[in-house]
C-alpha positions as CSV (number, residue, x, y, z in Angstrom):
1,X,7.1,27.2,-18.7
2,X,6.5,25.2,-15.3
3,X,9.2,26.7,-12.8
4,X,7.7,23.9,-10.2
5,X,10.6,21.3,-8.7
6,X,9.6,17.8,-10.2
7,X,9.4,16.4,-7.2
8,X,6.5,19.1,-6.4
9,X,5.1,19.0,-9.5
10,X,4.5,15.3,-9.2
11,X,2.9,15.8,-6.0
12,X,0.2,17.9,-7.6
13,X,-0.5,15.8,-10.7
14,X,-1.0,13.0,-8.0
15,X,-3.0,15.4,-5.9
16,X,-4.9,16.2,-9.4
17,X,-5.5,12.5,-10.0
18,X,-7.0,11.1,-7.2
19,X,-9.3,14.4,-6.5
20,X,-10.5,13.2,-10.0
21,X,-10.6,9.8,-9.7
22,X,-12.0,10.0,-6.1
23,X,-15.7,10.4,-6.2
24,X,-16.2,9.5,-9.8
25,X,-17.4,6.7,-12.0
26,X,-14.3,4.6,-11.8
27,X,-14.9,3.8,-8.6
28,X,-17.6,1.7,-9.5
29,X,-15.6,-1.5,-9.9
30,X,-14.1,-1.2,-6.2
31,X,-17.3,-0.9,-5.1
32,X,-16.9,-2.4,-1.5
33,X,-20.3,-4.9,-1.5
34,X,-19.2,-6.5,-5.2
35,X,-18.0,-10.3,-4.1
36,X,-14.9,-10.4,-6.0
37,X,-14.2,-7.4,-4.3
38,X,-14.6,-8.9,-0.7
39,X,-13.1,-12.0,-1.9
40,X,-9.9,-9.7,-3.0
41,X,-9.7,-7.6,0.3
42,X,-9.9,-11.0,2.4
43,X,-7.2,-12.5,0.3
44,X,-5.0,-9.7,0.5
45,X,-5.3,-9.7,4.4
46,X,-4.3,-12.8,4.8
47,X,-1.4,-12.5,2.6
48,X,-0.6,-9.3,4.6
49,X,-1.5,-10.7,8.2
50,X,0.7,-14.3,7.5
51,X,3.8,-12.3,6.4
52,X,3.7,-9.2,9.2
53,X,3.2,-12.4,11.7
54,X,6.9,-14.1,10.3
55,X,8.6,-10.9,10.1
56,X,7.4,-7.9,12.5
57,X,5.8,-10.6,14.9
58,X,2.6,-11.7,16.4
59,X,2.1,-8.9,18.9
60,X,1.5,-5.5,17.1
61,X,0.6,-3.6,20.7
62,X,3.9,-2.4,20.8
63,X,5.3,-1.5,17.2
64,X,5.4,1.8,15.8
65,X,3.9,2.1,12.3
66,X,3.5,4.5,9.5
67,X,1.2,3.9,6.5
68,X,2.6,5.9,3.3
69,X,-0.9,7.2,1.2
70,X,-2.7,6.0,3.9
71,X,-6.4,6.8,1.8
72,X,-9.3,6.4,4.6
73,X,-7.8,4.5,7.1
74,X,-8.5,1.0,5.6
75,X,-5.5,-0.6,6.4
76,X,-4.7,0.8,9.5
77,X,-8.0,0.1,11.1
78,X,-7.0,-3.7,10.3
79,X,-3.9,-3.1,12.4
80,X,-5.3,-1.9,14.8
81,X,-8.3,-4.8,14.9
82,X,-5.4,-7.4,14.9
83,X,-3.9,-5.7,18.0
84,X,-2.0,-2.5,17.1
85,X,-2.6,0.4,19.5
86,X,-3.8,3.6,17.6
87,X,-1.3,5.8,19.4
88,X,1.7,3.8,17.9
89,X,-0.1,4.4,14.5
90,X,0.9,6.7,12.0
91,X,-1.2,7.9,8.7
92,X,0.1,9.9,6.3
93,X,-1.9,11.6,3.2
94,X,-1.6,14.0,0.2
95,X,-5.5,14.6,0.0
96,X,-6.9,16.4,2.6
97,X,-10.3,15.4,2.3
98,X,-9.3,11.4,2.5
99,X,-7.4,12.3,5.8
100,X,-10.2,13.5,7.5
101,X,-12.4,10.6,6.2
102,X,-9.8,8.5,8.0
103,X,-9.9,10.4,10.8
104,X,-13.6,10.5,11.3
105,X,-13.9,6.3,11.1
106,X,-10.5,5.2,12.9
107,X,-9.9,5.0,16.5
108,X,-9.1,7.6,18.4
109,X,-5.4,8.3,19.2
110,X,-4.4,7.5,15.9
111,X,-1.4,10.5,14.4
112,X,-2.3,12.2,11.0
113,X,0.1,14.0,8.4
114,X,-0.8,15.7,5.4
115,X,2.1,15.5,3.0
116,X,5.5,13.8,3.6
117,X,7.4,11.4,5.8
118,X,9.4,14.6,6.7
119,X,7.7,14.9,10.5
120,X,9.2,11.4,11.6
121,X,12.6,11.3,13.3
122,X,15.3,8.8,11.8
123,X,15.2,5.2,13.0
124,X,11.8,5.8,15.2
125,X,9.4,2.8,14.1
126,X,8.9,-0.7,13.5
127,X,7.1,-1.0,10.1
128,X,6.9,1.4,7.0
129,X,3.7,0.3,4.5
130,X,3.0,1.3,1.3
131,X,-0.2,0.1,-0.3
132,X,-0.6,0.6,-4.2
133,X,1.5,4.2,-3.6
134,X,4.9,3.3,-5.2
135,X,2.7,3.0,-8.7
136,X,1.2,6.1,-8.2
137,X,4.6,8.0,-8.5
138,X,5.4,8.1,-12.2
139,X,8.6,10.1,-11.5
140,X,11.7,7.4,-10.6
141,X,13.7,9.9,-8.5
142,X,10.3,10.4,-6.7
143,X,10.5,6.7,-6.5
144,X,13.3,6.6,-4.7
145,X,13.2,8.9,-2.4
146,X,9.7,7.7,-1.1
147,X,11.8,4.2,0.1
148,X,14.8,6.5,0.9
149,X,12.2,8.3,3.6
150,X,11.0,4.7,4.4
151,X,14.2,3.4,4.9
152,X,15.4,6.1,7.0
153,X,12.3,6.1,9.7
154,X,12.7,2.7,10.5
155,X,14.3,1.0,13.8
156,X,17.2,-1.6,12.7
157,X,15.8,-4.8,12.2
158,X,12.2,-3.1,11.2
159,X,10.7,-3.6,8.1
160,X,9.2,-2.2,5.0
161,X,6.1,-3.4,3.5
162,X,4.4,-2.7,0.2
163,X,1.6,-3.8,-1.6
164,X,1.3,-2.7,-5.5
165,X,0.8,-3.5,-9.0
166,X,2.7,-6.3,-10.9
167,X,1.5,-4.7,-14.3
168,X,0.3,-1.7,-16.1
169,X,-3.2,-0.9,-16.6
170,X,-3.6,0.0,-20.2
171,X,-6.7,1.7,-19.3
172,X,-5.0,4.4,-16.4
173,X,-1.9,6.4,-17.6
174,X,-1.7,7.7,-14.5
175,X,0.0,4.3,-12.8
176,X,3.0,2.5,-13.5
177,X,3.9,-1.4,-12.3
178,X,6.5,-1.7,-10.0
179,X,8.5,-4.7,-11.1
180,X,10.2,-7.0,-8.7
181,X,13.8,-5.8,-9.6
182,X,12.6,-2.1,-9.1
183,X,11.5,-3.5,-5.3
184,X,14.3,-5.2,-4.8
185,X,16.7,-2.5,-5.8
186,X,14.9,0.3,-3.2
187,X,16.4,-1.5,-0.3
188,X,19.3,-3.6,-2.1
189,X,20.7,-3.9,1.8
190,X,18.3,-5.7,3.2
191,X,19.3,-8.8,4.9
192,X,16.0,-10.6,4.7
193,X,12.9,-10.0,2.0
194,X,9.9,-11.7,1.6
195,X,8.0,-11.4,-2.1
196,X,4.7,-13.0,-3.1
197,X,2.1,-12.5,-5.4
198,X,-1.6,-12.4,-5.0
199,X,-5.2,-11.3,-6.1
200,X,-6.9,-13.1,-9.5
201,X,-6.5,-9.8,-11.8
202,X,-9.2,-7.8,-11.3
203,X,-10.7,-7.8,-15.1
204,X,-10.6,-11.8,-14.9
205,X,-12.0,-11.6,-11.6
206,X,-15.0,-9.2,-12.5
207,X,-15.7,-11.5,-15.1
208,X,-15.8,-14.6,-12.8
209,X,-17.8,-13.2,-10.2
210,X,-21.2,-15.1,-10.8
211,X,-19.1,-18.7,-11.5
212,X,-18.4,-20.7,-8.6
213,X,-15.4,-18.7,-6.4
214,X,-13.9,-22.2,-6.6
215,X,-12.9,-21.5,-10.3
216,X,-11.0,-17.7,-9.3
217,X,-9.2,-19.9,-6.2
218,X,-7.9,-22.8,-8.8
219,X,-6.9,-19.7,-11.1
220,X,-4.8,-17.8,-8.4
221,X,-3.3,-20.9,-7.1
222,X,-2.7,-22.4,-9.6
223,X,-1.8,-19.7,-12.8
224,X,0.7,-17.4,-10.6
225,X,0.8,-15.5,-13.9
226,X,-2.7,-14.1,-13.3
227,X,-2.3,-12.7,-10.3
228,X,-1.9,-9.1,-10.4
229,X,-0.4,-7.8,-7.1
230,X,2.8,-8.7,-5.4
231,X,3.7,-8.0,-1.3
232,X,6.9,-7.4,-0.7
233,X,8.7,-7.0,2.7
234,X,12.5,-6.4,3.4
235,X,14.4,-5.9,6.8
236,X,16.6,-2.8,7.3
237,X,20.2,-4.2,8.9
């Protein structure tokens, strides 16, 4: 019989996961140099950029920010190339190994965590992120108490962004969609929220990715069903 807490034992099945997963054949579609996978990351930038620029603002030199599952480094190295210093810049990590992958290709100054959002002091920064993290928790009370932490870090007037799944992958048990009611209802205070969806699904996108990039453009424009990500941002009061 497992005597783990849940919460703890979710942590290593996630731990479990992405030591698996990391390294290993399914990686192969991600593959940084495939074009629908440059056209995706570009898309989701400027989705990210346009929305941090109306809400947190257009200078990032002075806001404090923490990326939640922070991988590599990936986003915050984008942060800090639109203007972010890397000592207000926060990454935090349950693999060890990706942390120190981060570390090695990020500027200096940056502050690295392994484990939780336990370290930072209540009401301290500007912006919480989450990037596809939220659907790697299968556990709801894990759930919340991931945008609980989130919530609590932040300045008033800060904000929360995350970037995940609109629906399940049939093919990976080990996520779970996070539906725009679920969102919502983390931070059901919030005075102001921003939603919006993005990125051609990946399958239909793979599929595309020798037709003219024309056709996945009119597709996401123009069939917001088939896009499989949302952003969503919300304000703490």
């Amino acid at each position: 019989m497992n005597s783990m807490p849940p919460d703890l034992d979710e942590q290593a099945r996630i731990r479990a996961v992405y030591r698996e997963w990391h390294g290993g054949k399914e990686l192969a579609p991600y593959a940084w140099h495939r074009p629908e996978v440059m056209e995706q990351d570009a898309a989701r930038c400027r989705a990210a950029g346009a929305l941090l620029a109306a809400t947190v603002g257009h200078d990032l030199s002075t806001r404090r920010i923490v990326d939640v599952g922070c991988g590599s480094g990936g986003f915050l190295r984008q942060l800090i190339s639109w203007g972010a210093r890397p000592s207000n810049l926060i990454g935090t990590e349950y693999q060890e190994d990706r942390l120190a992958q981060a570390n090695a290709a990020t500027a200096r100054g940056v502050r690295w965590h392994l484990g939780d959002l336990d370290i930072l002091d209540d009401g301290s920064l500007d912006l919480a992120v989450a990037n596809t993290v939220f659907s790697s928790i299968l556990d709801e009370r894990m759930r919340h108490q991931l945008a609980a932490d989130m919530w609590r870090v932040l300045k008033p007037g800060a904000w929360c962004m995350v970037f995940d799944f609109r629906y399940n992958n049939p093919n990976n048990p080990n996520v779970r969609r996070v539906s725009r009611p679920e969102v919502g209802a983390y931070w059901p205070a919030a005075p102001q929220h921003h939603y919006r969806t993005l990125l051609l699904a990946p399958p239909i996108a793979r599929r595309l990715s020798g037709a003219p990039r024309l056709v996945s453009d009119l597709l996401a424009t123009f069939v917001p069903p088939l896009r499989s990500h949302f952003i969503y941002m919300a304000q703490k009061p």
